[in-house]
Structures are given as C-alpha cells and as structure tokens.
C-alpha angles and dihedrals in degrees: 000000000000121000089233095121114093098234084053085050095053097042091053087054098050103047082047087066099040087061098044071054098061092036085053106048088041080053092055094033096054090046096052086040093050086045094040093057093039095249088128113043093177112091090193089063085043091046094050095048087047100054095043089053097052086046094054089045088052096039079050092051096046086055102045092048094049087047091050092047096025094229120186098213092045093051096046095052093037092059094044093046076053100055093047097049081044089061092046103050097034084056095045089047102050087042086058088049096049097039109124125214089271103046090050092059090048089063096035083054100054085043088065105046100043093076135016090209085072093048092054088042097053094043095059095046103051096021102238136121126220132019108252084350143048109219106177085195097073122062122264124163106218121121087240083070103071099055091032091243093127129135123201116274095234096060085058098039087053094062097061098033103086109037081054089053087056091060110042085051096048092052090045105058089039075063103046094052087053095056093045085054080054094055088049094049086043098054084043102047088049096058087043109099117220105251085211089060128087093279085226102059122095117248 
C-alpha cells in the first residue's frame, strides 16, 4: 500500500528522524568514546564529528517536532537545512567514489601535514615512520623506529584508501538518497491537511 494518508506521512517522517537521532548520537558517542580511550589523539577529528554529529541531532529534532505538531515553518526550513545537506553530501560522496590514485595521495598528503597529532597518530597505529620516506634522523614514534625496520606511511595508508573510500562513499550516498526521501515526505506532509482539523481552515 502506498504511504499517501496523512497518518502514514507523518509516521514515515518520524521514524526518518528517529533514526538521523540515533545516527547522530552513535556519531557523538563513538567520538567521545575513541577520544575517551585515547584512540584519537586530534581534537580537531574529534571536534568535526562532533559537531556533525550535534548538527544532525538538532536538523532531526526540528523535523520530528514539525512532523508531531504539523507546523507549517518547521517543516519549511526543515525541508530547505535537508536539501542542502543533501547537496553537500550527495557532491562529497560521489567525489570519494570518482577520486584516482593520484588524487587520493594528494589528499593524503595535505591530511598529513595539517597536524602533527594525526602523524603521530597514525605512526603508532600502523607502525611506520614518514610520510612517502623513512629519515631516521628525524623523531617518530613507531616501534619500528627504534630498530630502523620502518616503511613509509603512505605504502601502508594506500592499502586500505580506497576500499574506505568505497565505503564512505557508498554510506554516504545511501544517506543522501534518504534525506532526499525526507524532503519528499516533508514537502508532502506540509500540503496534507490534518483529518482531525476544521476541514475549512487553512493549514
């Protein structure tokens, strides 16, 4: 049966920002966890997810509160903060999907070099020293170091890259197309009138 009824409407849309909810508190909770436990060290990685993740949890509430009361302005700007998340994400996922080999070292490339949190990070985790070279005259602090046994970060970041890439880009657009079903139900929803309301008012 189709989801044409107005009660059907409401409750699609509702369930839609339950789950942006949960997205968005696993989002928070696995960042405070990682940083918690010291598995990230940056506070700028744990900042932006973070934050996505608070922005997500407030755009969801907005939502699920206009869908509840069925009001005409939530529901507006709601639609309008979706599409343009919508543009954003559809645009950064397809650009994961369609990066070449070289492309992908370019970035890896500004990554390491924007903070030297992430280099150590990084280091310690896969065991390796440098980013495209190895210079035992410098500091690192892998393990590898110490015995100069170490490989370039970059031959063992490039193994995992692109099937990570993969797979943000593949969640991502998953994503995108469900917001743009909430912007569908939205824009539907609002030009619905409540059954339960004077049939002559305007809604």
């Amino acid at each position: 049966m189709v989801c044409g009824g107005f009660v059907c409407s409401k409750n699609a849309l509702c369930a839609l920002n339950i789950l942006y909810v949960m997205v968005s508190l696993l989002m928070i909770g696995i960042a405070a966890w990682g940083k918690w436990f010291g598995l990230i060290s940056s506070f700028q990685v744990v900042g932006g997810v973070i934050g996505v993740g608070i922005f997500l949890f407030l755009v969801a509430v907005v939502g699920l509160i206009g869908a509840l009361k069925h009001h005409q302005v939530l529901l507006f700007f709601y639609m309008i903060i979706l599409f343009m998340v919508f543009v954003v994400q559809f645009s950064v996922s397809s650009a994961c999907l369609a990066l070449n080999k070289e492309q992908q070292n370019h970035l890896l490339e500004v990554g390491w070099n924007t903070s030297d949190t992430t280099q150590r990070d990084v280091e310690n985790s896969l065991d390796c020293c440098g980013f495209a070279s190895v210079n035992y005259n410098e500091t690192c602090s892998a393990p590898c170091f110490y015995n100069s046994s170490c490989v370039s970060c970059v031959s063992k970041i490039q193994v995992h890259t692109e099937e990570v890439l993969r797979f943000v880009g593949g969640i991502g657009l998953f994503f995108s197309f469900s917001e743009i079903l909430g912007v569908w139900l939205t824009y539907r929803y609002r030009n619905q009138k409540d059954p339960r309301a004077n049939p002559s008012a305007f809604l």
